[in-house]
Backbone as CSV, one residue per row, in Angstrom:
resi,resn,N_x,N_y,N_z,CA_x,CA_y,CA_z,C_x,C_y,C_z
1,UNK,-46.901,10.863,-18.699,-45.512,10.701,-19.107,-45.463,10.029,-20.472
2,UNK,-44.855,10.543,-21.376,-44.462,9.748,-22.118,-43.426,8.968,-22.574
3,UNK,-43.986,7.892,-23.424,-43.056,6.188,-23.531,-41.129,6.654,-23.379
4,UNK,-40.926,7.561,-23.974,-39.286,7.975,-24.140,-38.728,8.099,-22.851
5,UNK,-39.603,9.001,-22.039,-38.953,8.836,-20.976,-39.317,7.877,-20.118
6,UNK,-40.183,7.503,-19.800,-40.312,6.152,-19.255,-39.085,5.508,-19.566
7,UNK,-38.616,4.732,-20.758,-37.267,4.249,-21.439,-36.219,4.605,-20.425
8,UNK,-36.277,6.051,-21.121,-34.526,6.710,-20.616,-34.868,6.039,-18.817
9,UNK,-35.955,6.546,-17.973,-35.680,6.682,-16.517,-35.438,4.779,-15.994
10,UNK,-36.149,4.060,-17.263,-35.712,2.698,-16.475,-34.320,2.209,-17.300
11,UNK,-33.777,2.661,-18.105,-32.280,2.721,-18.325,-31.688,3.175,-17.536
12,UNK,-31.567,3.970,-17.174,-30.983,4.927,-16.224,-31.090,3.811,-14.707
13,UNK,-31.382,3.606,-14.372,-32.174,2.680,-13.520,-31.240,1.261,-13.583
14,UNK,-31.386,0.772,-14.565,-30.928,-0.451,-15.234,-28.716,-0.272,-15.205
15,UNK,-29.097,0.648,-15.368,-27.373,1.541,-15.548,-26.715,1.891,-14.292
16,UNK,-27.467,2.163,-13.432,-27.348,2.032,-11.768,-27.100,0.836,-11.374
17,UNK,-28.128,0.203,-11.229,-28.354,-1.606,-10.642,-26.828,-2.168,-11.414
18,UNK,-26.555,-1.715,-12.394,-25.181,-2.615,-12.571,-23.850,-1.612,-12.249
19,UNK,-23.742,-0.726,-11.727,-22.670,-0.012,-11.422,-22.374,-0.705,-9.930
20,UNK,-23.480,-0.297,-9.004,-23.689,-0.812,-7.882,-22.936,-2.437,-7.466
21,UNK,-23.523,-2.917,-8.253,-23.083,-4.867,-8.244,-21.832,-4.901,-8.863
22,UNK,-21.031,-4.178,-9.804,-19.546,-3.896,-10.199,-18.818,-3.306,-8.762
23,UNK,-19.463,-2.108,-8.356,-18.476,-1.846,-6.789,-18.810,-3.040,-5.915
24,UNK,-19.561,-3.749,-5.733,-19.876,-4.794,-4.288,-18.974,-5.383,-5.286
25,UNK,-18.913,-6.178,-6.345,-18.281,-7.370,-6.462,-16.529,-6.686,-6.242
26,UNK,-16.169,-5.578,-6.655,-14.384,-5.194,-6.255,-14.868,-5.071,-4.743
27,UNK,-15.451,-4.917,-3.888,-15.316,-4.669,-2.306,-14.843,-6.301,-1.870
28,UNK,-16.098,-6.710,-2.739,-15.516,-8.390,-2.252,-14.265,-9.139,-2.237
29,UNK,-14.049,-9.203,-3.840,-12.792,-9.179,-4.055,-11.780,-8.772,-3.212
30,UNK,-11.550,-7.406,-2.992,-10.682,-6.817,-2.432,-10.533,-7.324,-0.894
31,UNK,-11.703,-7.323,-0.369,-11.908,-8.102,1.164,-11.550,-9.364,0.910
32,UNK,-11.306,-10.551,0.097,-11.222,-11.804,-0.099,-9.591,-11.897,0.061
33,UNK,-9.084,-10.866,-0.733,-7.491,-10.828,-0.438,-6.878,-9.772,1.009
34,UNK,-7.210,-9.363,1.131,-7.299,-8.710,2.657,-7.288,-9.516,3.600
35,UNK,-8.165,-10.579,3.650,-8.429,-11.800,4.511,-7.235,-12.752,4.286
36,UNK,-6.749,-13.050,2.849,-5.872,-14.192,2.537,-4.813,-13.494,3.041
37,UNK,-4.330,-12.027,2.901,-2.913,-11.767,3.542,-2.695,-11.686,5.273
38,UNK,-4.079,-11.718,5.968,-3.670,-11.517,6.914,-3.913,-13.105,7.524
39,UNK,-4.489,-14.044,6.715,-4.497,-15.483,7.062,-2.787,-15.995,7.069
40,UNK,-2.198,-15.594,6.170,-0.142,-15.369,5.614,0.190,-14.934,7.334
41,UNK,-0.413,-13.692,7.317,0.373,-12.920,8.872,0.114,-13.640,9.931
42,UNK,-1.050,-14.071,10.213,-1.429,-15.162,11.237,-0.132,-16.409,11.444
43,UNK,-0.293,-16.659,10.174,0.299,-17.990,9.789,1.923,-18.250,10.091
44,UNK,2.417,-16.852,9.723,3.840,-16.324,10.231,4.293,-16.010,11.479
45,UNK,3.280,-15.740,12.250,3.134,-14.887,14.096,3.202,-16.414,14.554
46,UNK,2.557,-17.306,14.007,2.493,-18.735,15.132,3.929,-19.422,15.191
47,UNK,4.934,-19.021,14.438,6.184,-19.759,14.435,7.098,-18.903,15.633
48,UNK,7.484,-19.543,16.663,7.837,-19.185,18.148,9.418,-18.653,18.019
49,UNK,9.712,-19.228,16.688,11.104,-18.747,16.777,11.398,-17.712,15.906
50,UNK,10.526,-16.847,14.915,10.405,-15.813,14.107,10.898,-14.625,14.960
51,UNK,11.841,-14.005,14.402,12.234,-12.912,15.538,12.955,-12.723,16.523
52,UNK,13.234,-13.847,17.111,14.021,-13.804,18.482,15.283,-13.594,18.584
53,UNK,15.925,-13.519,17.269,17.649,-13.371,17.335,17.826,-12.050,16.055
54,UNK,18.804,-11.361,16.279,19.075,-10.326,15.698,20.186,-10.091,15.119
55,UNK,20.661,-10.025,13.968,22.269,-10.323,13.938,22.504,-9.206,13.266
56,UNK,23.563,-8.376,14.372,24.132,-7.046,13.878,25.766,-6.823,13.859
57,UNK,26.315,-6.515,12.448,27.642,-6.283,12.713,27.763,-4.741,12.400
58,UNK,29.211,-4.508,13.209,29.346,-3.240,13.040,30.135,-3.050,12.215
């Protein structure tokens, strides 16, 4: 093989390894706020009186 491509295939390589760690770090992210809104929904369901009255005029 020669040196050029050697180059290009561990660029190429190098160009991967950071695409990869750009999608995990938005999965994370994205799961980090996923978690915080449904920590909100939790947080809202524990109040006993949320809901119980309905006020409808006609």
């Amino acid at each position: 093989m020669d040196i050029s491509r050697l180059s290009m295939m561990s660029s190429s390589a190098k160009i991967q390894s950071q695409v990869s760690l750009a999608v995990t770090k938005l999965t994370m992210n994205t799961s980090k706020e996923i978690a915080a809104n449904m920590n909100k929904m939790l947080e809202q369901s524990v109040n006993p009186n949320l809901g119980n009255n309905l006020n409808v005029r006609a």
